[in-house]
C-alpha positions in Angstrom: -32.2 -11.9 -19.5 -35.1 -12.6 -22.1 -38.6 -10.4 -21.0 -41.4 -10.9 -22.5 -43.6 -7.4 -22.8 -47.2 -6.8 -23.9 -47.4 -5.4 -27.0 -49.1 -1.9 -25.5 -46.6 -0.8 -22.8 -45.1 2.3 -24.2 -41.1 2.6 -23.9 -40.6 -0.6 -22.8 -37.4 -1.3 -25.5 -35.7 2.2 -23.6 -36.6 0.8 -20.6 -36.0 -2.2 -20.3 -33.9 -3.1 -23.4 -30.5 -2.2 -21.6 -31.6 -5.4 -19.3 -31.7 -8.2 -22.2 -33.7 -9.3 -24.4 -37.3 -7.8 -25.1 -40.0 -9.9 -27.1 -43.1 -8.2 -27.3 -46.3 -10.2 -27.9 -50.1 -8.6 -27.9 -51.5 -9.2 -24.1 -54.6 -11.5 -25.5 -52.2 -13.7 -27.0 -49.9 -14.3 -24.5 -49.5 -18.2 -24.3 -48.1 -20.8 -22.1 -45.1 -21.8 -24.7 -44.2 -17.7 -24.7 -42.9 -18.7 -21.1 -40.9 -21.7 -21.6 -37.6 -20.0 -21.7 -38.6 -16.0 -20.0 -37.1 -14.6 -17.0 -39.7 -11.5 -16.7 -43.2 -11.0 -17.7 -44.4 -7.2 -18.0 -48.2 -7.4 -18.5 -51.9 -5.2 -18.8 -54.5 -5.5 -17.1 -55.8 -7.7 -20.3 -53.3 -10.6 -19.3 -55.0 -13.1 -17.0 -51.8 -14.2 -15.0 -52.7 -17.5 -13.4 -51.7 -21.4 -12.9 -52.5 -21.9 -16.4 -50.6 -19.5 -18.0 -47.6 -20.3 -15.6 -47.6 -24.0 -16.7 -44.7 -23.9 -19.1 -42.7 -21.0 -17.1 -39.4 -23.1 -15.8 -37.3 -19.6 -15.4 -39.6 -16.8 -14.5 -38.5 -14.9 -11.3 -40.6 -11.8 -12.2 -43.7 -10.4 -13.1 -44.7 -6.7 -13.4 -48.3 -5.1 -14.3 -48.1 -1.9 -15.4 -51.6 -1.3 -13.9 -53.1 0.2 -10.9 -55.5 -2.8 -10.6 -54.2 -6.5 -9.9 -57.3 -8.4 -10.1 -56.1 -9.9 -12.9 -53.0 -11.3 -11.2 -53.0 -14.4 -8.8 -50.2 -13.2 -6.9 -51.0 -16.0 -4.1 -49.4 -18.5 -7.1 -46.9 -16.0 -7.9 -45.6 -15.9 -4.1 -45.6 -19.6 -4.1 -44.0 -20.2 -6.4 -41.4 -17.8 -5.7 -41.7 -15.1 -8.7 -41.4 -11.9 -7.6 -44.5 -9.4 -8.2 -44.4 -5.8 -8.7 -47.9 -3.3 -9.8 -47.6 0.2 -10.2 -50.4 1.9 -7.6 -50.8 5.6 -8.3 -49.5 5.5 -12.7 -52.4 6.7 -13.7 -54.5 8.0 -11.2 -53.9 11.7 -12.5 -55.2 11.2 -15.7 -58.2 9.0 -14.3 -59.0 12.0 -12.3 -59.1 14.4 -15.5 -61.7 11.7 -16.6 -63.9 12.5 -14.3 -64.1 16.1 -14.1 -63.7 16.6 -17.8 -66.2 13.7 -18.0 -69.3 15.8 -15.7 -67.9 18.9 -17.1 -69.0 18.1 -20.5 -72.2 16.6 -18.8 -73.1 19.5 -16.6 -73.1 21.1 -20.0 -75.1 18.3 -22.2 -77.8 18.4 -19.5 -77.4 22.1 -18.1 -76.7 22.0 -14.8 -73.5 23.3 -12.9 -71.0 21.4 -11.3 -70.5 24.1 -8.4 -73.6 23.0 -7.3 -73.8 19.6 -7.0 -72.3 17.1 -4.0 -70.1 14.5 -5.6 -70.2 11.1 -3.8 -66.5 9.1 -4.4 -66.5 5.6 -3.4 -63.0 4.3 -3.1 -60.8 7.1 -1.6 -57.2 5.3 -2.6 -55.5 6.4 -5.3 -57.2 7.3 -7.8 -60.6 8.5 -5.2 -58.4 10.2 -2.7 -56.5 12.5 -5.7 -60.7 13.6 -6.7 -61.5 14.3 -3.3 -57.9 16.7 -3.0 -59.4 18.1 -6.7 -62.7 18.7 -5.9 -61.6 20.1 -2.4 -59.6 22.5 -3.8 -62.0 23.6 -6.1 -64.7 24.0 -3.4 -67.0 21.3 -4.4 -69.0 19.6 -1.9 -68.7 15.4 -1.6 -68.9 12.8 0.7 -66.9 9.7 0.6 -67.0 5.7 1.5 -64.1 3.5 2.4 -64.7 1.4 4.8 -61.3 -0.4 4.6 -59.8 2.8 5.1 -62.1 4.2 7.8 -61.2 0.7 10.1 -57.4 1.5 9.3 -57.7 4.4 10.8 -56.5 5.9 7.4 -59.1 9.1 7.2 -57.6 12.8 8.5 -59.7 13.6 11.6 -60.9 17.3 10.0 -62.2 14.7 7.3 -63.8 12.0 9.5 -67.4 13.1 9.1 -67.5 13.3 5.4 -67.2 9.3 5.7 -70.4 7.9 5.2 -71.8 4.8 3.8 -72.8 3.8 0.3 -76.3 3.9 1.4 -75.7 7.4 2.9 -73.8 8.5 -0.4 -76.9 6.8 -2.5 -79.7 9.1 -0.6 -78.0 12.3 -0.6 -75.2 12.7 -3.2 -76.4 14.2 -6.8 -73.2 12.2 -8.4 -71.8 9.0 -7.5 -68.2 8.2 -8.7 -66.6 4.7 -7.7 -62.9 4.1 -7.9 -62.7 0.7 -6.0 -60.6 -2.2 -7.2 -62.4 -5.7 -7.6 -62.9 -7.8 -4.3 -64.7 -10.9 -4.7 -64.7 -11.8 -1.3 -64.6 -11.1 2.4 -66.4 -8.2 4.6 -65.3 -5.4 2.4 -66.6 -7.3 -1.2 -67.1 -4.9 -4.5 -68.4 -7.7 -6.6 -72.1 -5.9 -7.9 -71.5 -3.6 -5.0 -74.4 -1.3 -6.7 -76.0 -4.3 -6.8 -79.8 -4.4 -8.7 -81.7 -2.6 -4.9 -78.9 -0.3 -5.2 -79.1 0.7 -8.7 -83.1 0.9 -8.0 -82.8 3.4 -4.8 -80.5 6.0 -7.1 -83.2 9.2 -7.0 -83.2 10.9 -10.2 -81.5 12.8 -11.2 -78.6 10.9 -10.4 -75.1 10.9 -12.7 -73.5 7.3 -11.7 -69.8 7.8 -13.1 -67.3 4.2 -13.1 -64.0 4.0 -14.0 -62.9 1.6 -11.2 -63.9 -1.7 -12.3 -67.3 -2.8 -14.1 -67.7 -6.1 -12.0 -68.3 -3.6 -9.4 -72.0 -2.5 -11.1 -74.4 -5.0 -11.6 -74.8 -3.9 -15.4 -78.3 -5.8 -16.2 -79.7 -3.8 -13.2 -78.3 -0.5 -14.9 -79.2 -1.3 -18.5 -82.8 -2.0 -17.0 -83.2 1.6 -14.8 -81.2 3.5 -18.1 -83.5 1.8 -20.5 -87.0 1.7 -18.1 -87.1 4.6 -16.1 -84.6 6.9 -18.0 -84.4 9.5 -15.2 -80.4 8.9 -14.1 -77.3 9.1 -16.6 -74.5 7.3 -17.0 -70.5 7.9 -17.3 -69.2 4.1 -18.1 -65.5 3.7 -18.8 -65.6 -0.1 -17.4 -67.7 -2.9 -18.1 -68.7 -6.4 -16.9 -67.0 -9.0 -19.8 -64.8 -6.9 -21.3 -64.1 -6.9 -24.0 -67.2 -8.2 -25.4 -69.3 -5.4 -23.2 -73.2 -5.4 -23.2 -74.1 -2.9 -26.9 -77.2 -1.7 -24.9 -75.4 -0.7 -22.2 -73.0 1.1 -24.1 -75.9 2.6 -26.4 -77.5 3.8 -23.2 -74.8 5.6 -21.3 -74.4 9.2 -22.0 -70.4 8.8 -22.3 -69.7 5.1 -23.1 -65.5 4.7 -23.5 -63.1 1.6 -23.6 -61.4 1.2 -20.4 -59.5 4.5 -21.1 -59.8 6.6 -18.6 -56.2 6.0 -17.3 -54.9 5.8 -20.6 -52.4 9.0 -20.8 -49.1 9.2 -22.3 -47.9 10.2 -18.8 -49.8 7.8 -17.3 -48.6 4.9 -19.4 -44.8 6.0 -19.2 -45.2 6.3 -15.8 -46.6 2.8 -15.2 -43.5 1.7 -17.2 -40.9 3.0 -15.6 -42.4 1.4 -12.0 -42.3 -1.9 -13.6 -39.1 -1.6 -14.4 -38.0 0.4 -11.4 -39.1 -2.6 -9.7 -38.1 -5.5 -11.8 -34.2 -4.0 -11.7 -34.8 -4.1 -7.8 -35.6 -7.6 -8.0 -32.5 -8.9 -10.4 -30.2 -6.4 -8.1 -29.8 -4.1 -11.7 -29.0 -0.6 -11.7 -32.1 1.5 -13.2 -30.4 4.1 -15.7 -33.7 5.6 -17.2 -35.4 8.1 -15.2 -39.2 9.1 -16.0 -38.0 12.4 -17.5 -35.8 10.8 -20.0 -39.1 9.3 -21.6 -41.7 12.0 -21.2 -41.9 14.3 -24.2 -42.9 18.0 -24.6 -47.0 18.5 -24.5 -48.5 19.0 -27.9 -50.5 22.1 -26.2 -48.3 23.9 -23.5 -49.7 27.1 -23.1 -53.5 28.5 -23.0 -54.4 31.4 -23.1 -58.1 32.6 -21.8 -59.7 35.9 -22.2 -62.3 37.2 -19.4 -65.4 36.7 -18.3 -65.7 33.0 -19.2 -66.6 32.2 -15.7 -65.1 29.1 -13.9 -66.9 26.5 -15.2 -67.1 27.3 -18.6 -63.3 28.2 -18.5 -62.4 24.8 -16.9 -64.6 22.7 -19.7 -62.5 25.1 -22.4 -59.1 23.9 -20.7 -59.8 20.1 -20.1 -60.9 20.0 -23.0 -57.8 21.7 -24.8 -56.1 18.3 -23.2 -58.9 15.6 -23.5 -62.2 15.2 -24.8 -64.1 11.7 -23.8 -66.2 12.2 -26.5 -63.9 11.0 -28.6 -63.5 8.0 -27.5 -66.8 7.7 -26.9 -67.6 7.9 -30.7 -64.2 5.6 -31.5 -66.0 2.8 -29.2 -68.9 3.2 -31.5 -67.7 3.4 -34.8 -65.1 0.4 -33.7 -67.9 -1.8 -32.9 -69.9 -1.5 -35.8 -66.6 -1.9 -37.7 -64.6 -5.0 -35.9 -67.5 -6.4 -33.7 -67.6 -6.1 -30.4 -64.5 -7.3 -28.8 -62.1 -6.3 -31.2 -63.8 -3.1 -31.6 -63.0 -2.6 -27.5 -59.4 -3.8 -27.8 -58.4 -1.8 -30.9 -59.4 1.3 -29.4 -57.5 0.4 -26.6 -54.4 -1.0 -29.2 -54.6 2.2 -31.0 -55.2 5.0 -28.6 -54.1 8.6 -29.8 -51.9 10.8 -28.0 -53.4 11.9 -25.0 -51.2 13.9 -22.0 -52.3 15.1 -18.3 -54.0 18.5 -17.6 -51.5 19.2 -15.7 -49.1 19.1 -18.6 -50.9 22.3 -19.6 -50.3 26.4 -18.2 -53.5 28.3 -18.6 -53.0 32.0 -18.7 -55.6 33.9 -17.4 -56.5 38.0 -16.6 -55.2 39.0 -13.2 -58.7 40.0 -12.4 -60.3 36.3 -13.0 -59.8 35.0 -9.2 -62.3 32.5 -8.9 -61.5 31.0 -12.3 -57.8 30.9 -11.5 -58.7 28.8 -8.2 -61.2 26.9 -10.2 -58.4 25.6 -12.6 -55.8 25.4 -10.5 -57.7 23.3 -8.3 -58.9 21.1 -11.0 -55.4 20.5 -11.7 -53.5 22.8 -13.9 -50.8 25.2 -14.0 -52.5 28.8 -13.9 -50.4 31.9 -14.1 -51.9 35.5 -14.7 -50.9 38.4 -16.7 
């Protein structure tokens, strides 16, 4: 078998090097020819998988992204034609989440305000939005949610049914707005610009719009307008209309500004992997030897250890950030802009990403006395013990 891997998928040779051949090519310069004579294709969400790329492709039977999203796949053409079609929902959806709250934890600190106070409206309560809503439940933070895909399923816990609302309803009365939908161009439940410019105009200020779903979803001029007219709502941006080449004013305007990252964790990444490949023995009718503990190494930071009277919030942004700091990146997407221009500046942050784990890679030991900070962290995620 010959499979032909983007360049950025972590452990694909122990993966799926046991299988046949691996040729690994970067996922912007993937090519017609590269598929003349491949049996698998294991792509990014960078690879635009479509009729033209498929031209040359006489022996592909599979294709895997090892991505939440599949917007970028046209898996219509793919079951036409008979090639098999595997994502991996749910890979990174944990370290999204620590986006977030590490995200309006720093934030909550920039413009002082605290997080226990605010309601958190989450738009998109799949995988990604459904693991926030379990976080910020646990951690007694108040939110609404919309999904009305999920709400006509029938897919919403009856104790839960009245926290449902629409965007409209989230707009008017949430103090932070979070959206973790996938791109739909079409049909009743459409996310193309789905804070569209009267949208964007009705946030009150105040306002923290977070995005790490997908940045078709925001009509960006509108943003870049309210951020740069009004200047009286901030913005959390980790996805962006035309990416790679992203609007610079946008990006200079958003108080954390990162490069499609937000689901970029070790775990998250080796996770994503091993689905792909999960799947892709499935489809040839191959034994999968490597399990997802065979490629996850030790943290670089295990163990914390916190003294009193921090206070929840203070102890949580200590703890996420121990694990991740979005400013970082932030500053990388800057300083690789002004250093590569503005679309390989986004892809070699993205190429080059540090280490990064999960916060739930990390055990934060706290005083026995420290309750509420114990179910603060644990409920944001981590592994709390007390001594």
């Amino acid at each position: 078998m010959r499979i032909l891997v983007d360049a950025n998928v972590p452990a694909a040779d122990a993966c799926l090097a046991p299988l046949g051949e691996v040729v690994r090519r970067p996922g912007r310069e993937i090519a017609p020819a590269d598929l003349c004579d491949v049996d698998a294709l294991v792509v990014r969400s960078i690879t635009r998988v479509d009729a033209a790329l498929l031209a040359e492709a006489r022996r592909l039977r599979f294709v895997g992204t090892c991505t939440i999203g599949t917007d970028h796949v046209d898996t219509a053409l793919l079951a036409e034609c008979g090639i098999g079609f595997a994502s991996a929902p749910g890979c990174n959806a944990e370290a999204v989440v620590d986006y977030v709250l590490v995200s309006l934890s720093t934030l909550a600190e920039r413009q002082g305000w605290r997080l226990a106070e605010r309601r958190v409206g989450v738009v998109g309560a799949g995988n990604v939005g459904g693991r926030l809503l379990a976080r910020l439940s646990a951690m007694g933070i108040d939110w609404l949610a919309c999904d009305p895909p999920r709400v006509e399923a029938g897919d919403v816990p009856p104790e839960q049914a009245a926290r449902f609302v629409s965007l409209d309803a989230l707009i008017e009365t949430c103090d932070v707005l979070c959206l973790h939908t996938p791109l739909v161009r079409e049909g009743p439940h459409a996310t193309h610009h789905l804070l569209d410019a009267q949208r964007v105009a009705a946030l009150a200020p105040g306002t923290v719009l977070l995005n790490a779903g997908r940045g078709d979803c925001v009509a960006g001029d509108a943003l870049r307008a309210r951020l740069a007219g009004q200047a009286d709502i901030a913005a959390v941006l980790d996805v962006w209309e035309r990416e790679p080449a992203i609007d610079a004013a946008l990006r200079d305007l958003a108080e954390i500004a990162t490069p499609h990252v937000a689901g970029h964790s070790l775990d998250g990444k080796l996770r994503g992997t091993h689905q792909i490949t999960r799947a892709l023995c499935q489809a040839f009718g191959l034994p999968c030897r490597v399990t997802l503990d065979d490629l996850l190494p030790a943290p670089p930071l295990a163990r914390l250890v916190l003294g009193p009277g921090l206070g929840p919030e203070e102890a949580l942004r200590l703890a996420l950030r121990a694990v991740y700091d979005p400013r970082r990146d932030h500053d990388a997407l800057r300083r690789e802009h002004r250093a590569r221009g503005m679309a390989a500046g986004f892809d070699a942050c993205r190429a080059d990403y540090p280490l990064r784990r999960e916060f739930a890679t990390l055990e934060v030991v706290l005083p026995t006395a420290e309750r509420e900070t114990a179910r603060w962290l644990a409920g944001a995620g981590a592994r709390v013990t007390t001594a």
